[in-house]
C-alpha atoms as an extended CHARMM CRD file, in Angstrom:
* protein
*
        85  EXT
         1         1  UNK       CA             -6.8640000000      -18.7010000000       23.7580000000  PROA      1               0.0000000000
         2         2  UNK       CA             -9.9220000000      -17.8710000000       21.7600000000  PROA      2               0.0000000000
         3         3  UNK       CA            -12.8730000000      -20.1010000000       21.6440000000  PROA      3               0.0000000000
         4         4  UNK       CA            -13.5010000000      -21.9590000000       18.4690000000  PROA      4               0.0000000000
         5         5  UNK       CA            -17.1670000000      -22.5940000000       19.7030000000  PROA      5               0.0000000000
         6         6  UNK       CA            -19.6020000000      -21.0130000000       22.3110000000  PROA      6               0.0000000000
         7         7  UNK       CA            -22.2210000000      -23.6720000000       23.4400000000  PROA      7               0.0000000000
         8         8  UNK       CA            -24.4520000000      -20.8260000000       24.5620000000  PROA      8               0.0000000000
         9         9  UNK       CA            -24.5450000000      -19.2480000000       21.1610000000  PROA      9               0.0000000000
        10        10  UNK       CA            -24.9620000000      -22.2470000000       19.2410000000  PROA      10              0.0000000000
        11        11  UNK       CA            -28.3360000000      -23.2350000000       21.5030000000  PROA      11              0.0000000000
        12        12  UNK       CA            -29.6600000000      -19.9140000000       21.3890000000  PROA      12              0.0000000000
        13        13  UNK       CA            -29.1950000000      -20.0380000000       17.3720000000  PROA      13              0.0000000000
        14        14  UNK       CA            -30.5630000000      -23.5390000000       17.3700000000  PROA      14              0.0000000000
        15        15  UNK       CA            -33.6100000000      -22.0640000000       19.8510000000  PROA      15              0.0000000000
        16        16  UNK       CA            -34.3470000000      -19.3880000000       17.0590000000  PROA      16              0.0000000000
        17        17  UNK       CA            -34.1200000000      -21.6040000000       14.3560000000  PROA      17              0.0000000000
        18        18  UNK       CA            -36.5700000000      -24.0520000000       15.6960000000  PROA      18              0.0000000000
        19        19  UNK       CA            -38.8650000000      -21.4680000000       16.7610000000  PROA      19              0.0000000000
        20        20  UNK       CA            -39.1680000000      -20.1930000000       12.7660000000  PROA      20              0.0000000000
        21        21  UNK       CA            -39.7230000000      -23.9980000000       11.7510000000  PROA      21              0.0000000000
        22        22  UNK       CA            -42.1860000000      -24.0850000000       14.5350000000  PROA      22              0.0000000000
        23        23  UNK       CA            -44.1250000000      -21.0350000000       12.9270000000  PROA      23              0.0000000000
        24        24  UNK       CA            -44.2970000000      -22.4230000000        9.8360000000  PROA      24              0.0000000000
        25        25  UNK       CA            -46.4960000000      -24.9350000000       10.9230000000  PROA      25              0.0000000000
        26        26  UNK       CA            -50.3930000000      -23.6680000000        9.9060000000  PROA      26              0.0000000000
        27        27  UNK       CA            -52.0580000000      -23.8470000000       12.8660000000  PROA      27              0.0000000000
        28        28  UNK       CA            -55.5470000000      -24.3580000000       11.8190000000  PROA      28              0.0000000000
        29        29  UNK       CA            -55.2550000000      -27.7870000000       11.8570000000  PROA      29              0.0000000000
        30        30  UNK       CA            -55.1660000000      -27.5550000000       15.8760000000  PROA      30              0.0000000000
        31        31  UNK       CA            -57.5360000000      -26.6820000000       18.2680000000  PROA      31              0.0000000000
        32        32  UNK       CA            -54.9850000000      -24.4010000000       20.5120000000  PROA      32              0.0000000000
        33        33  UNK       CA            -51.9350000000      -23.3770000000       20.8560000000  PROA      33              0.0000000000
        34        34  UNK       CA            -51.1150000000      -26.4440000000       23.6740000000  PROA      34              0.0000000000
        35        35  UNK       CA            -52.5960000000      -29.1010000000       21.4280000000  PROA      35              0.0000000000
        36        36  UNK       CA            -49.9710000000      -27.6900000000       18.4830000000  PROA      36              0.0000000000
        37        37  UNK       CA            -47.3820000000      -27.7360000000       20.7660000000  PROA      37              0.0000000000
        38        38  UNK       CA            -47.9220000000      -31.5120000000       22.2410000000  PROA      38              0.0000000000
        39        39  UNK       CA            -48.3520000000      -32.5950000000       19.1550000000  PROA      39              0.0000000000
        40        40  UNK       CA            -45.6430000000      -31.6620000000       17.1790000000  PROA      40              0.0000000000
        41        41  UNK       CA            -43.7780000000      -32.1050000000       20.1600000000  PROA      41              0.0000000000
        42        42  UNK       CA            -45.1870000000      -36.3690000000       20.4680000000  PROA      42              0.0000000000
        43        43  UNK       CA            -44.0360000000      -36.7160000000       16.7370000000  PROA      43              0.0000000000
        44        44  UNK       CA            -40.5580000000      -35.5590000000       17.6610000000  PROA      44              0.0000000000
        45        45  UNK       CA            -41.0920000000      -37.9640000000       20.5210000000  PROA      45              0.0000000000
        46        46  UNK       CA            -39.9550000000      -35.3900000000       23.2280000000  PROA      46              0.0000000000
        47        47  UNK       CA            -41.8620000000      -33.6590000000       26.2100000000  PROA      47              0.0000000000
        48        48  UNK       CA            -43.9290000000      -30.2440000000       25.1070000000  PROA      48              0.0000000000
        49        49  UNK       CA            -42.2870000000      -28.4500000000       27.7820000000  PROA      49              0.0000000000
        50        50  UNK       CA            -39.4460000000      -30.2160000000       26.7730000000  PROA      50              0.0000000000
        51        51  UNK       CA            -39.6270000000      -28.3210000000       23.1210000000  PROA      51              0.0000000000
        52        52  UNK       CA            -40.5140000000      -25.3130000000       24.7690000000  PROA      52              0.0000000000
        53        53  UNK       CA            -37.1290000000      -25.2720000000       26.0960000000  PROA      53              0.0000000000
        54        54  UNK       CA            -35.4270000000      -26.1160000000       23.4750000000  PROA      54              0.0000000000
        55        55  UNK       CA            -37.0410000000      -22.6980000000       21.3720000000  PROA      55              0.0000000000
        56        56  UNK       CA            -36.6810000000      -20.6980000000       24.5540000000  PROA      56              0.0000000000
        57        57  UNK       CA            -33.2120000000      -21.5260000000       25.9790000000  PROA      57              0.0000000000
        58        58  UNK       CA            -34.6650000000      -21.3500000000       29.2570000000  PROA      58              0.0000000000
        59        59  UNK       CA            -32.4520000000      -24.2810000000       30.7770000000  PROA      59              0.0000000000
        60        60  UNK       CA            -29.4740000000      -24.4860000000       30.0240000000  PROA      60              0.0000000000
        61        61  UNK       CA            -28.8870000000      -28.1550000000       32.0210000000  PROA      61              0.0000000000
        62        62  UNK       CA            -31.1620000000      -29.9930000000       29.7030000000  PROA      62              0.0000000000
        63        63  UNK       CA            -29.8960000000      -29.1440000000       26.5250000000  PROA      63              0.0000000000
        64        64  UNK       CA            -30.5920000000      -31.2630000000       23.4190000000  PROA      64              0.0000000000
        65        65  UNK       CA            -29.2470000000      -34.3120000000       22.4420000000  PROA      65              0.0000000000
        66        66  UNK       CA            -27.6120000000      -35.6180000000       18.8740000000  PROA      66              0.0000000000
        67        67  UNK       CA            -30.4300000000      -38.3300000000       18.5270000000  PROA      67              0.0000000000
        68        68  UNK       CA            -33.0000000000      -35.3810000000       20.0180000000  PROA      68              0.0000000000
        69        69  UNK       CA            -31.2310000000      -32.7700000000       17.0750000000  PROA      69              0.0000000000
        70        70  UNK       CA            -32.2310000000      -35.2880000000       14.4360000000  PROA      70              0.0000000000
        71        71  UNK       CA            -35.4600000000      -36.0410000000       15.5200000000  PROA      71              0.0000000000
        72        72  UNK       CA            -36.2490000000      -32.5420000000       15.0440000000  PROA      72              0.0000000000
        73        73  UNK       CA            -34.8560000000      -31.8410000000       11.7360000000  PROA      73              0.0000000000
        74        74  UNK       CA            -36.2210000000      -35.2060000000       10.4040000000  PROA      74              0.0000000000
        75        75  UNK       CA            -39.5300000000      -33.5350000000       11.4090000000  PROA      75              0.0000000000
        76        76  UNK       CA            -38.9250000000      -30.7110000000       10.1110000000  PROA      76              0.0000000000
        77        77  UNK       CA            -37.3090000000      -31.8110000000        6.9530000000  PROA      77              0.0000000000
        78        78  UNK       CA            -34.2340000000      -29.5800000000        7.2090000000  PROA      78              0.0000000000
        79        79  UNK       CA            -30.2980000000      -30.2270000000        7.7790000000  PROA      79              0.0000000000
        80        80  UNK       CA            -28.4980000000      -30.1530000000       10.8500000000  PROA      80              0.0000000000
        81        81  UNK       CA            -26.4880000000      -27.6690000000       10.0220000000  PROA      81              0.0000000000
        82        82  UNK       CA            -29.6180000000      -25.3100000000        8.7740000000  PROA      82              0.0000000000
        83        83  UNK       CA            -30.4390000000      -25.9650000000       11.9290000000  PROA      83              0.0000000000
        84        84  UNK       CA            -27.1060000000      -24.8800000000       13.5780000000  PROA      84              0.0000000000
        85        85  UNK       CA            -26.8250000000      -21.6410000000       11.7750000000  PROA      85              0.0000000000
């Protein structure tokens, strides 16, 4: 039986799609790179490395939650299922 839904592909697609939103963001406002990320990150109210995750799909055991998937398109102002595309 074919899988309606691959939880790998839908992460990675959710990874890329935050990383756009994430470049978006004009930088100038911050003093680095880190400072961007922590911040943006402390709005969201999740860990930087946390976020970085989340863009990278670098671990796949800590994978986002519903509340943590609204958080960051509440930030962002975008849909969920922009975000899931």
């Amino acid at each position: 039986m074919k899988k309606i839904y691959d939880a790998d592909y839908i992460y990675q697609n959710i990874g890329k799609n935050l990383k756009d939103l994430y470049s978006n963001i004009p930088s100038d406002k911050y003093k680095s790179k880190t400072d961007k990320l922590e911040s943006v990150s402390a709005d969201i109210g999740i860990s930087s490395s946390f976020l970085q995750h989340i863009m990278n799909g670098t671990n796949k055991n800590q994978r986002p939650s519903l509340p943590t998937l609204i958080a960051i398109c509440n930030y962002f102002g975008v849909s969920i299922d922009s975000l899931l595309k």
